[in-house]
Each structure stands twice: as C-alpha cells, then as structure tokens.
C-alpha positions as MATLAB code, in Angstrom:
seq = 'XXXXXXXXXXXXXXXXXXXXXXXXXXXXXXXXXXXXXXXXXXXXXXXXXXXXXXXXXXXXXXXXXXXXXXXXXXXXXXXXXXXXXXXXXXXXXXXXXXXXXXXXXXXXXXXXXXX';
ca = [
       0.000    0.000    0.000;
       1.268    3.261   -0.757;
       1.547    6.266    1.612;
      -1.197    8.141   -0.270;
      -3.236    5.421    0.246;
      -2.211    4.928    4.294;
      -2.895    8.333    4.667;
      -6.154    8.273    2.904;
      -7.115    5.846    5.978;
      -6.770    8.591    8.672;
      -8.843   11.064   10.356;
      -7.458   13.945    9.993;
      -6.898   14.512   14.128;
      -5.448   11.086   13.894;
      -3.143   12.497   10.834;
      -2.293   15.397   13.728;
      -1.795   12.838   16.451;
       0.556   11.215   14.568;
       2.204   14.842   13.163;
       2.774   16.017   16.866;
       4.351   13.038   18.373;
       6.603   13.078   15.253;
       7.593   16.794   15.409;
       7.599   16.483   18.912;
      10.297   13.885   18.831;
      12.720   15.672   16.196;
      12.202   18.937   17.879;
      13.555   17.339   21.449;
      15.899   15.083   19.346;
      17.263   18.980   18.021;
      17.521   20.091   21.021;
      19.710   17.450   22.823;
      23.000   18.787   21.761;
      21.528   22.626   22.342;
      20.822   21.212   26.125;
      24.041   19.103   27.258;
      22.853   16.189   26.264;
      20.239   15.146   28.817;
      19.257   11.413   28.954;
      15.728   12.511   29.641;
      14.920   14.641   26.284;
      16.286   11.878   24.160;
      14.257    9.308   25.765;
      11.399   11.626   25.232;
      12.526   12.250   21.788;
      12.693    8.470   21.009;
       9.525    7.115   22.601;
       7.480    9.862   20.570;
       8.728    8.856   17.094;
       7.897    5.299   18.558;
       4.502    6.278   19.541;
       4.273    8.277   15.848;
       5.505    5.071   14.187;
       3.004    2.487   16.436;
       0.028    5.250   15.682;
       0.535    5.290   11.703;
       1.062    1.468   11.580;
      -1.778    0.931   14.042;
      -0.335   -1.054   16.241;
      -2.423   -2.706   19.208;
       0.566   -1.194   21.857;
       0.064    2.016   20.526;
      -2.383    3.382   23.551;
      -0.002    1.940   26.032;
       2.788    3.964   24.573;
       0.387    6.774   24.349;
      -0.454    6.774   28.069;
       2.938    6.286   29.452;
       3.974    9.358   26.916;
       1.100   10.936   28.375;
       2.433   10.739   32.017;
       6.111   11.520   31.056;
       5.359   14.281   29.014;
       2.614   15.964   31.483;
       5.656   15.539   34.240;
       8.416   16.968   31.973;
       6.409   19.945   30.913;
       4.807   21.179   34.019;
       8.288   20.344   36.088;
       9.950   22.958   33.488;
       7.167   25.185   33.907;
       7.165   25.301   37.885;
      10.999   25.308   37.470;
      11.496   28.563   35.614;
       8.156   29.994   36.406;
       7.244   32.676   33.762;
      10.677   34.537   33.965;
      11.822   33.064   30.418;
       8.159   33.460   28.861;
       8.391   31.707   25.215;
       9.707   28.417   27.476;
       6.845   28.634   29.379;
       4.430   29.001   26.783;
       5.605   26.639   24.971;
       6.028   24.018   27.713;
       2.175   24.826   28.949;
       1.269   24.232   25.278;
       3.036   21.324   24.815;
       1.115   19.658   28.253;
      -2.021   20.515   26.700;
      -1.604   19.184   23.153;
      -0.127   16.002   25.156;
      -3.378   15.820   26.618;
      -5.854   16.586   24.061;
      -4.041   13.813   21.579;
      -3.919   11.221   24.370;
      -7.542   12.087   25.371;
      -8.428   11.241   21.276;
      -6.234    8.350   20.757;
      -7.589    6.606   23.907;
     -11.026    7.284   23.680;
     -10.773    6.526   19.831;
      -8.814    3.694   19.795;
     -10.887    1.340   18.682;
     -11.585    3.278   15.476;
];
C-alpha cells in the first residue's frame, strides 16, 4: 500500500496525532545537543517517534505507549514550567502548550482507539 493510500485511511486529528508526536520527537531530538545532552529529552525524543511510528502502523501497543507518553510528558512539561516559572516566557508558553496538546491527543487516541 502506498503512503497516499495509508494516509487516505486517517482522520485527519489522527493524521495530527501522529504529526505532533513526530515533530515532537525531532524537535527534542534537536535540542539534545543545544541542552548538554540530557538522557531525559532523548528518551522523550525516542519514545514519541515510537509512539508516531506504532500510531501510523496501528499497532495494538500504541495506547499503552500513548499513556505512558502521556504521564512523562505531562511531568516533563509542568516540572519545566514550575521550574522557571514565567521569567523566560516563550519556554513557558511553549512548555504549557506542549502539556495541553499532550493531553488533548492522548484524550483522542484513547477514547478513539478502537476506530
């Protein structure tokens, strides 16, 4: 099957599901070198391509993936956030949107998995 045709399969918040754990990965994946090199954002970084990859190939771990993500990610964003408060602002933004587009996509692919 082609990727046209895969893609033609999707909803299209399952199409962004599968865009933000992707970009979400590469982006911390980027930013390990920028950051020292910590274990935590390359874990991060790997288990959301993994999730991307299980959630495009529908895979019947991909909710468990997506729930653990959900935990890691809600912990990693709101510890950054309550770390540096609101003195660097676009960090905190960013981290307070990145918790709640971690939770809207898990709330969707676990309530839809079945689909």
């Amino acid at each position: 099957m082609s990727l046209a045709n895969k893609l033609k399969t999707f909803k299209p918040f399952q199409l962004a599901a599968i865009a933000f754990y992707a970009v979400t990965g590469i982006i911390l994946l980027a930013f390990l070198p920028l950051t020292g090199y910590p274990p935590h954002l390359g874990f991060l970084g790997i288990l959301s391509l993994i999730t991307a990859y299980s959630i495009f190939v529908k895979r019947g771990w991909a909710p468990w993936l997506v729930a653990a993500l959900f935990i890691v990610n809600t912990a990693f964003s709101l510890d950054i956030l309550f770390s540096i408060g609101f003195s660097n602002v676009l960090v905190a933004l960013s981290m307070l949107a990145y918790a709640v587009l971690t939770w809207v996509f898990t709330a969707y692919i676990l309530l839809k998995r079945k689909d």
